[in-house]
C-alpha positions as CSV (number, residue, x, y, z in Angstrom):
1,X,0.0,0.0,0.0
2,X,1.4,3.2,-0.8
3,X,1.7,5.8,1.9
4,X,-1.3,8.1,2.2
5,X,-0.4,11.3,3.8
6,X,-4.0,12.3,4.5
7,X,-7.6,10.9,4.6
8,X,-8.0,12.9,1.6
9,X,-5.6,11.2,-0.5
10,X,-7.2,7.5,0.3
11,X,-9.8,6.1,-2.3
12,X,-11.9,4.3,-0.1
13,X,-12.4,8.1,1.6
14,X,-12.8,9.5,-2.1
15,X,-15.5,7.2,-2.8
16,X,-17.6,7.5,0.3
17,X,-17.6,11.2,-0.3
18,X,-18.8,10.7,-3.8
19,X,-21.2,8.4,-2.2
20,X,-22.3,11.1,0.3
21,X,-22.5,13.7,-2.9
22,X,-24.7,11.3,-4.9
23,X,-27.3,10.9,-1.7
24,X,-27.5,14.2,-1.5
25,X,-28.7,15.3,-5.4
26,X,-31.3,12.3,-5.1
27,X,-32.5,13.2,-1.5
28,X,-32.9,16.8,-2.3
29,X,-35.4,15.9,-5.6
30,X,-39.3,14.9,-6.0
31,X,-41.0,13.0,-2.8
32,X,-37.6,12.6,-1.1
33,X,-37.6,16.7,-0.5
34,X,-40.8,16.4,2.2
35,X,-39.8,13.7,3.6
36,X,-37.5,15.8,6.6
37,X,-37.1,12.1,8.9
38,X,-35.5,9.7,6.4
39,X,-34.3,12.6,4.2
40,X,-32.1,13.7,7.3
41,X,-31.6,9.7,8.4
42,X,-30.1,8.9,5.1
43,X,-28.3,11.9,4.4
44,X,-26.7,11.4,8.2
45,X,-25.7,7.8,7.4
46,X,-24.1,8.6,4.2
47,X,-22.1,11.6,5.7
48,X,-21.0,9.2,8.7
49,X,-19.0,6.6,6.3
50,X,-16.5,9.6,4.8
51,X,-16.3,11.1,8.4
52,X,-15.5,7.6,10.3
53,X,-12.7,7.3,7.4
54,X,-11.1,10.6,8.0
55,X,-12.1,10.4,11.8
56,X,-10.3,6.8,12.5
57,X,-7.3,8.3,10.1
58,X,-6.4,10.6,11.6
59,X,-6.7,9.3,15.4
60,X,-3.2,8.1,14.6
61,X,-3.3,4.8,15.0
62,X,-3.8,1.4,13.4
63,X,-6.0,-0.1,15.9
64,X,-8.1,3.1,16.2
65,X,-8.8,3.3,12.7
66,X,-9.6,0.1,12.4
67,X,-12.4,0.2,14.6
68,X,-13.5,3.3,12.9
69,X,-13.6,1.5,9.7
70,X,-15.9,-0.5,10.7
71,X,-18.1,1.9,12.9
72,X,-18.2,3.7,8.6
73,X,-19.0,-0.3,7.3
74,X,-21.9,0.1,9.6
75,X,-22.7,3.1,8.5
76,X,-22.8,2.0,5.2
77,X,-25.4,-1.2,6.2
78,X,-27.3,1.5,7.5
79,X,-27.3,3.8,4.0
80,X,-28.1,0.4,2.3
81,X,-31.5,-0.3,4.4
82,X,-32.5,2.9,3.9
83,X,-32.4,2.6,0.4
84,X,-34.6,-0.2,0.4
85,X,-37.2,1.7,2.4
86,X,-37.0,4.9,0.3
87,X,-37.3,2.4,-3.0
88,X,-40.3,0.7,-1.4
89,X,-42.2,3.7,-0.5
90,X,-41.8,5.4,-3.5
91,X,-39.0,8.1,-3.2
92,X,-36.6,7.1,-5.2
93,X,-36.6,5.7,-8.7
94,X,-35.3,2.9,-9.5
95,X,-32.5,3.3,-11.7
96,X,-31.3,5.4,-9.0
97,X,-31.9,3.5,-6.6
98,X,-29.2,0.6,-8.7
99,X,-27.0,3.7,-8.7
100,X,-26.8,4.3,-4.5
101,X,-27.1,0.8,-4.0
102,X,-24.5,-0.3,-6.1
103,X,-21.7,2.5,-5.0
104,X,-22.8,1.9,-1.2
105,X,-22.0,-2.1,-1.7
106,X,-18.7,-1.0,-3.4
107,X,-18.0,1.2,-0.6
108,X,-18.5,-1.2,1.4
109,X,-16.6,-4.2,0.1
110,X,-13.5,-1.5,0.0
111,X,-13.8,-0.8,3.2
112,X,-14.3,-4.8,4.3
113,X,-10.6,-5.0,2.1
114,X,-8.8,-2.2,4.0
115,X,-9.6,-3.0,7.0
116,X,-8.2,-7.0,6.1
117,X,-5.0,-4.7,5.3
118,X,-4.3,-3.2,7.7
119,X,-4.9,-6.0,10.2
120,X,-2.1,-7.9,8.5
121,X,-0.1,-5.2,7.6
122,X,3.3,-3.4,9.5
123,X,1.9,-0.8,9.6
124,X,1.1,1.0,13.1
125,X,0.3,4.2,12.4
126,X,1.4,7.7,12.9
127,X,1.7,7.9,16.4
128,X,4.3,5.4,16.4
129,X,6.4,6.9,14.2
């Protein structure tokens, strides 16, 4: 793995935000807009898989961001339910509901691979060095 200097510079970070960006345009069209609860619900669990990324980052340490990778993997389960619901009650189309879905899985398989990473890797973080 190639040394990332900051949470900005990951992909698995880059993606989540893109993620985040994509759940925003859709919640902020047609039905989606009047629905304040899971308009704010979704948009909250799609915000909290970039922050736990940066968050656990830059904490410094390997074991720390590790468990903040998968605090954001659970965030991402979270995004994925909600999808279903906002599908099944009609506030969200479903070509892009495929869309979300689709980059939420792929978020979250990413994250599933980094965190296998870093739990084999030398790497201890920047506290330590």
């Amino acid at each position: 793995m190639p040394t990332y200097k900051s949470f900005e510079d990951l992909p698995v970070w880059q993606n989540a935000k893109e993620l985040s960006v994509l759940v925003y345009k859709t919640t902020s069209q047609g039905k989606f807009r009047e629905d304040y609860g899971l308009k704010t619900q979704i948009q909250r669990a799609a915000v909290s898989v970039s922050s736990n990324i940066a968050e656990g980052f830059e904490r410094g340490s390997k074991q720390e961001f590790i468990q903040f990778l998968y605090v954001a993997k659970g965030s991402c389960g979270e995004l994925r339910s909600q999808l279903f619901i906002a599908k099944d009650v009609g506030h969200i189309e479903n070509v892009d509901f495929e869309t979300l879905l689709n980059s939420a899985t792929n978020v979250s398989k990413q994250i599933s691979g980094f965190i296998e990473y870093l739990k084999t890797s030398e790497f201890k973080g920047q506290k330590y060095k």
